[in-house]
N, C-alpha and C positions, 0 to 999 in steps of 0.2 A: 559575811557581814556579822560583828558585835552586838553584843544588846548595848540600845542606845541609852545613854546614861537620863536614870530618870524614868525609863519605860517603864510599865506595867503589861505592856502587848506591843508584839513587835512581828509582823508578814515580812517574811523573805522570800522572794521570787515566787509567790504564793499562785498555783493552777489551780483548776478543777474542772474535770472532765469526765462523762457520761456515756454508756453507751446507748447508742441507740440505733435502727434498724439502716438509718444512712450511713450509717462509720460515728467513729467520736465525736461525741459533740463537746466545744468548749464553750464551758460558762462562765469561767472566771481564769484569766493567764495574767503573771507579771504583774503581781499586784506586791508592794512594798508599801509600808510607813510604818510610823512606831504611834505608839497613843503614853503619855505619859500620866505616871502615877497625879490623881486629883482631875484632869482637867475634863472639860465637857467636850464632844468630837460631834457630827450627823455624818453619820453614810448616806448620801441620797444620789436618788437617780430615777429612772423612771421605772413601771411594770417590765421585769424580766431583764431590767440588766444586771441581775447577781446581786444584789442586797442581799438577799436572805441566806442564800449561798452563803456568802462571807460571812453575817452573824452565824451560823450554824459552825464553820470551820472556829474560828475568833473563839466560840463557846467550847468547842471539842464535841459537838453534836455531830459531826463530821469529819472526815479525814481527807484534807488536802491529796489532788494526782503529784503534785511536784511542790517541793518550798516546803516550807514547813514556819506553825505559829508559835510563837515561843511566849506564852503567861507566865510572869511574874520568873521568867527564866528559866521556863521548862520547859521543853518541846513535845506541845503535845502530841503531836504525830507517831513517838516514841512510846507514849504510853499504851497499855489497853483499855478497854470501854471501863473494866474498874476502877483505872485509875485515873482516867476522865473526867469520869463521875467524882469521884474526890476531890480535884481540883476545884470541879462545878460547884459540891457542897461546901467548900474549904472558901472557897474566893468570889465566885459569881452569883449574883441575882438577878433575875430576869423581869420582866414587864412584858406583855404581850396582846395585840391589838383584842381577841377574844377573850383576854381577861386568864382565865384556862385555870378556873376558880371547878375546884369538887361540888356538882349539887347538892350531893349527901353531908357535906358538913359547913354548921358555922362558920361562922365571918371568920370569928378564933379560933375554932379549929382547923378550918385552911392556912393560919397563918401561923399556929404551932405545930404542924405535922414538917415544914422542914427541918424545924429546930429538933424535933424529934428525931426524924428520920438520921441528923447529926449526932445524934446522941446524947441532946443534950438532955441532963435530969429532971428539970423541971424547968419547961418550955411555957407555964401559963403566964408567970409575970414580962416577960421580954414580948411575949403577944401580946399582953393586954397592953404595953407603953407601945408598940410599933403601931396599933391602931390608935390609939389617943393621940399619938405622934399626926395621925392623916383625918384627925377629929370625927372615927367613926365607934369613939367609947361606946357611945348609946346604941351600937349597931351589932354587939360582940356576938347575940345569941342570934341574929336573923341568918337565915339561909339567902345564896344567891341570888334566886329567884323572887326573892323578897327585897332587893336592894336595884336601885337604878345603875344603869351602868357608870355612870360617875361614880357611884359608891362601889361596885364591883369593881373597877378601877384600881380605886384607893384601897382595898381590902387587896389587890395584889401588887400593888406597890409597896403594902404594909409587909406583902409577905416577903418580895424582893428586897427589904433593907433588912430582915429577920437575917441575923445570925452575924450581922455586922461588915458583910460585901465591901472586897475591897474593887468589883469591878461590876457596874451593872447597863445589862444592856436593854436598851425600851426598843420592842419591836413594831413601829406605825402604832403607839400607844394612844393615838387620839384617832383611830381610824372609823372606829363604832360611836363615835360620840358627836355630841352637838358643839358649835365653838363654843359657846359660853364654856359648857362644863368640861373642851378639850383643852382649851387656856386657865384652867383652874388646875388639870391633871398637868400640864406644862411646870405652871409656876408649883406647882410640891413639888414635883419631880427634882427642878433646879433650887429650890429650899433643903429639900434631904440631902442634897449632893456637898451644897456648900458647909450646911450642919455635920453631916458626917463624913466628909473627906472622899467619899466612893468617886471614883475614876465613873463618867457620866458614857455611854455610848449610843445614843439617841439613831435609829437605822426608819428613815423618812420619806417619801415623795414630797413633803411640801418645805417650799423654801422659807415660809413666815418662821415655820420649827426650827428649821436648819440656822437662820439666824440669832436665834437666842444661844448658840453655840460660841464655843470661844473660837473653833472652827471647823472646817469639812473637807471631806471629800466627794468629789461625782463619781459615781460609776459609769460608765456607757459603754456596752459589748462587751464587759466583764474585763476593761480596764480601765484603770483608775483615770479619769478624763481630766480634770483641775484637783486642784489640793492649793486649799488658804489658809 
């Protein structure tokens, strides 16, 4: 199979498989689709059909048994953990249900250390506009422990558009939170995406999420069950 015109992430006959004390276990076989460059996608499904599995592969956090994913036209599976990693710095930002903010540092400084970590020279002003960007200016110097989760939230969604991602993925990013402040992380989420063009990949159990999508897929027994 080609890269599909337009992709930004494309599974080709995508496995993953475990060992474990009964023989292999499979968690994810035969899994295919492209995501194109800009659009909004939900992986959903229910506890333990491979979600996380598949984000994990998708990011390069992982290495598919069979298939292989190809980002922005490169297979990761060919690369090593270094070069992984570069990809990840180079192209992906994440979002994740516990937040997975450093207690030791500022709002700002969690959200200039990847820009750092990129190399970039001087990482304070792009972190002070990525929080203004998610309206937590007045929150720069508070520590995590000092912010509600709605604002731990938006401090790592601040840090997930840092650096200008052309591919981000929210993992069950409203799972620790109340609705009020889970459909307020919803609507930024889809405001940063449409502002800044990042390819959207929302990975869910709830279908209210899945619908503010342009579309989805289901997982069920670690194969792709519908696709809309």
């Amino acid at each position: 199979m080609g890269l599909t015109s337009g992709a930004i992430l494309q599974a080709e006959d995508l496995g993953k498989q475990v060992a474990s004390p009964e023989g292999d276990l499979v968690i994810l076989e035969d899994i295919n689709f492209s995501i194109l460059k800009g659009e909004t996608i939900a992986i959903i499904g229910v506890s333990g059909s491979g979600k996380s599995t598949l984000l994990g592969l998708m990011a390069g956090l992982d290495i598919a048994t069979s298939g292989k994913i190809l980002l922005d036209g490169v297979d990761l599976g060919a690369l090593d953990e270094d070069g992984r990693a570069r990809m990840r710095s180079q192209r992906v930002g994440f979002v994740f249900q516990s937040f997975q903010l450093l207690p030791g540092l500022t709002a700002l400084e969690n959200v200039m250390l990847p820009l750092e970590l990129a190399g970039r020279r001087d990482p304070l002003p792009e972190a002070r506009e990525r929080l203004a960007e998610v309206g937590l200016d007045h929150r720069l110097h508070h520590y995590p422990g000092q912010l509600s989760g709605g604002e731990q939230q938006r401090v790592a969604i601040a840090r997930a558009f840092a650096g200008n991602p052309r591919l981000l993925f929210a993992d069950e990013p409203t799972g620790n939170l109340d609705h009020k402040t889970a459909q307020q992380i919803i609507d930024l989420l889809f405001r940063l995406n449409r502002e800044r063009g990042a390819t959207l990949v929302l990975v869910t159990h709830d279908p209210a999420i899945a619908d503010h999508c342009a579309r989805s897929l289901t997982l069920a027994g670690g194969r792709i069950a519908t696709a809309s």
